[in-house]
C-alpha positions, 0 to 999 in steps of 0.5 A: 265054135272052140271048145278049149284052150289049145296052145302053139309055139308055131308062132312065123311072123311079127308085124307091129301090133299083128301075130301069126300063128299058123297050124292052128284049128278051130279057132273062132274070130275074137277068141282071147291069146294068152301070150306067154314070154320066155319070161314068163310074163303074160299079155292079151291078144285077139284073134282078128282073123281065122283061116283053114290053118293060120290065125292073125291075132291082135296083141294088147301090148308091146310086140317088140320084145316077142320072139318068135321062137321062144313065145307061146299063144295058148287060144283060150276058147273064149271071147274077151270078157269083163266081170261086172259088179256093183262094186265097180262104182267108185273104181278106175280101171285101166284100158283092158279093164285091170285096176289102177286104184291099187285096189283089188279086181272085183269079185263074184262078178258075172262075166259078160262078152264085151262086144255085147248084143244090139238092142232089138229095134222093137224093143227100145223106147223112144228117148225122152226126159231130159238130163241137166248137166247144169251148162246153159248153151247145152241144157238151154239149147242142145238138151241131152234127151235120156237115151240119147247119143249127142257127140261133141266135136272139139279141137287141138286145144280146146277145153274139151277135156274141162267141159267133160270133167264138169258134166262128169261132175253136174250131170243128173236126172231130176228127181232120181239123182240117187240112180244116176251113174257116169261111166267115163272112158278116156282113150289115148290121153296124156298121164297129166290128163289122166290126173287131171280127171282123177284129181278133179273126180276125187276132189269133187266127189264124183267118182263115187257114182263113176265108174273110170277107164284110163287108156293113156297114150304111152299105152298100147294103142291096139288097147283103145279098141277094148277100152270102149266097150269095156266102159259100154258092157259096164254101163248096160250092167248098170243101166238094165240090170241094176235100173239106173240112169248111166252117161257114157262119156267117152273121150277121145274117139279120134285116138280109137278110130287112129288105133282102127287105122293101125290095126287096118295098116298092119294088116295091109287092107286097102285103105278107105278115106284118108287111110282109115279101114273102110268099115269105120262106119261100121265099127263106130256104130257098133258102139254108138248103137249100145245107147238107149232106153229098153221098154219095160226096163228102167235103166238108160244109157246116154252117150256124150262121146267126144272126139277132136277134130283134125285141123277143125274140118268137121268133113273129116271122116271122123266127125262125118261118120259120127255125125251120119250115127247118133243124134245131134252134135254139140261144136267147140268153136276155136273164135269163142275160145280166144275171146275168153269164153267158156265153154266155147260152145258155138250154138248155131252149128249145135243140134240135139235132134231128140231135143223135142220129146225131152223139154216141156210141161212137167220135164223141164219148163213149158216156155223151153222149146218157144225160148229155145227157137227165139234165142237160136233167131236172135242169135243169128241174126246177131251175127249176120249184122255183126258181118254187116257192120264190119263192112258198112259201119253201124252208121246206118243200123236201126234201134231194133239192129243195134238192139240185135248187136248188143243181144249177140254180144251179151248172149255170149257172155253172160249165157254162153259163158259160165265157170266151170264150176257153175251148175246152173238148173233148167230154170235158172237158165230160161231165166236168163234167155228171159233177161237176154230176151228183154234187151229186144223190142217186145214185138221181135219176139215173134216166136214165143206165144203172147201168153208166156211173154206175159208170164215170163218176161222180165217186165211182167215177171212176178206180176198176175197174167 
């Protein structure tokens, strides 16, 4: 372990976003380099590797005009660190964590390591209570379970981006809405994507409870390694110190796992899956894993990350990695978007795994978990007749099959689809699947009890059971 800061001018090789400093000692993996320029100006590294004499450090910045000769690495003895306060809240940072809002850095912070320490397994609680985010096909029937981590899987020009602005805007815990904090990382995003979300988060008010970290695209990518847990040690500030309720939304996590890949090529490691370092898997659960809810704390921390996939294959190893490390996945469909809906959210490739334990009596409805599977049923096979139709004609299809049709039909209009602005509650919600639900015989209804037909359906609605 260092002790102190050391400083070396033996700078040999410049590679990309990689720097070699040999006739070194005692240098940890991790420790922070200031990087000083002949100039005077100063940038971040990370020491990646450490050998008996020789240190491979990360450079947070443009190596391009490093000279070899002239330039100072002065190893500080420590890890990259975050000073983290209540002032935070209603902040934008950069990537690295330096103010973007022209405001000052916050004070009297206490410095926390940002790659931060896992949960014990005994220690954490089981998921439970749900978040409403105000979106029906998500609160409906993909609901976010507080201390859940449930990715999103989008593609190239989908609205991707307007769906985490809404839920930035909507997301809360009922009945502790006080407590409730986003933290928003976006990585790799164009500068009109960054003042899209800011506009959007300053006109709506939502940056008040926010917490905002921009890493664009014309910045260094070797950044977007840090921008994440930055936002991360943040929300568990947040969450187990101060007792609140925080969401991470974390976007886009292809453009980190690009700036993995960088990283791995500059080092020459033998590359994985498609040319990713074969300890992706690991790296992503090491952010993954800081979701969760601790016993005896209040606080939680529930991660919305969402990444975009290449040529829509949700095998790539992005998508497939993620999907192996968290609890469900939410899934953009590039059909619904070009007939106009949003949010082009597809339910039947949908899963929130820790639904179960957040729905119910006294969390959202008695009737969510029952409307829930009949509306996923109905859906289906909704769209398996509308395949058959498209061979056969509906000619032969019966009542009940064309009662199916029109179900499909308007499920996706008037339950899938909503303005970006409407926040929808849990109630209004079931509420509509109800009078989706009327549109089929009373007797398809096969997988809601008989008693909460009566006490829900639109034609008993209001009536005494």
């Amino acid at each position: 372990m260092t002790t102190g800061a050391r400083e070396f001018r033996s700078i040999t090789h410049i590679h990309g976003p990689i720097m070699v400093v040999d006739g070194v000692s005692g240098v940890a993996f991790g420790e922070v380099v200031e990087i000083t320029l002949p100039t005077g100006e100063k940038r971040l590294g990370q020491v990646l590797e450490s050998r008996t004499s020789r240190a491979i450090v990360q450079v947070f910045g443009s190596t391009r005009d490093l000279d070899t000769l002239a330039t100072t690495a002065r190893f500080t003895g420590k890890t990259m660190h975050i000073a983290v306060t209540d002032e935070m809240l209603g902040r934008v940072f950069d990537g690295i964590g330096r103010p973007l809002d022209g405001g000052a850095p916050p004070l009297g912070g206490e410095e926390r390591d940002i790659h931060g320490s896992s949960i014990n397994p005994h220690a954490r609680e089981h998921p439970r209570d749900s978040i409403q985010t105000g979106i029906s096909v998500i609160d409906g029937m993909n609901t976010l379970v507080r201390g859940q981590k449930l990715p999103l899987f989008s593609g190239a020009g989908l609205p991707h981006n307007l769906l985490a602005a809404q839920i930035t805007r909507q997301a809360m815990v009922r009945g502790q809405e006080e407590r409730f904090a986003v933290v928003f990382a976006a990585m790799g995003i164009t500068h009109e994507e960054a003042a899209f979300f800011l506009s959007d988060f300053s006109r709506t008010g939502a940056l008040e409870r926010a917490v905002v970290f921009l890493n664009l695209a014309d910045d260094p990518a070797i950044e977007r390694i840090i921008t994440p847990r930055l936002a991360l040690t943040t929300a568990e500030f947040l969450a187990f110190d101060r007792g609140m309720h925080v969401l991470v939304i974390l976007t886009d996590l292809t453009n980190y796992c690009e700036a993995l890949r960088e990283i791995s090529a500059a080092r020459e490691e033998v590359p994985g899956r498609r040319g990713y370092p074969g300890y992706m898997y690991t790296d992503l659960a090491s952010i993954f894993e800081r979701a969760g809810r601790i016993k005896g704390r209040t606080g939680s921390i529930t991660q919305l990350p969402i990444l975009t996939m290449p040529d829509d294959d949700i095998t790539h190893p992005v998508p497939d990695l993620t999907g192996y490390i968290t609890e469900g996945q939410i899934v953009l469909s590039r059909d619904l978007h070009r007939k106009g809906i949003y949010p082009p959210i597809n339910p039947l490739p949908c899963l929130s795994r820790l639904m179960q334990g957040g729905i119910g009596p006294s969390r959202t409805r008695e009737d969510h978990a029952q409307v829930n599977n009949q509306l996923y049923a109905a859906y289906a096979q909704g769209i398996k007749l509308k395949s058959l139709v498209a061979v056969v004609g509906e000619e032969g299809l019966s009542d009940t099959d064309r009662a199916y049709l029109t179900f499909s039909e308007r499920f996706e209009r008037e339950f899938v689809a909503q303005q970006p602005d409407e926040n929808r509650s849990f109630e209004a919600t079931l509420d509509r699947a109800w009078d989706l639900l009327a549109i089929l015989p009373e007797g398809e209804l096969k997988r809601i009890d008989e008693g909460l037909i009566r006490k829900y359906h639109p034609a008993s609605r209001g009536k005494t059971a």
